[in-house]
C-alpha positions, 0 to 999 in steps of 0.5 A: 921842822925840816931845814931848808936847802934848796936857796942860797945867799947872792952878793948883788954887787956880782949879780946883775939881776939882783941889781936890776931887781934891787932897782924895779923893787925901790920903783915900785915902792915909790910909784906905790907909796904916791898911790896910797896917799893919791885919789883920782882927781890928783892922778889926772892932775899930775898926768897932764904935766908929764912928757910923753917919755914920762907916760910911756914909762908908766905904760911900760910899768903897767905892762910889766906889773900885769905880765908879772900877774899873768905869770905867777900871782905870788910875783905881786903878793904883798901885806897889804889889804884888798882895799890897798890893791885894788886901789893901787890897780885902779889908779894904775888902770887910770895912768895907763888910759891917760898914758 
């Protein structure tokens, strides 16, 4: 095949965005592996105990993980099944109501 040219390798300890993007991406890998192991019953639950600071950052994530969509789909393309995601939004549609 044809070799690739157009990328090239960024040491994040000099790039803060690669940082930042370093910190959003363990985020969100948290945030999903508590989703994938949570059912409604059990968000709602954990939602009643958070500050109103806590929720305003959940809002926040939504936001963010929506605009990403809007964006460019390939932004949120992951391995995971249909079943997976749709799951995941459902419970994040539900934090975001109760936020």
């Amino acid at each position: 095949g044809e070799k690739l040219s157009n990328f090239k390798f960024i040491d994040s300890k000099k790039e803060r965005l690669i940082q930042i993007s370093d910190v959003w991406v363990g985020l969100l890998g948290k945030l999903f592996a508590e989703l994938d192991q949570s059912k409604p019953e059990m968000i709602m639950s954990k939602m009643e105990w958070l500050t109103q600071e806590q929720k305003e950052c959940i809002r926040i994530i939504n936001l963010l993980i929506d605009k990403a969509e809007k964006l460019h789909r390939g932004l949120i393309q992951n391995a995971n099944s249909i079943g997976m995601i749709r799951h995941r939004g459902a419970l994040l549609s539900l934090m975001d109501k109760l936020s």
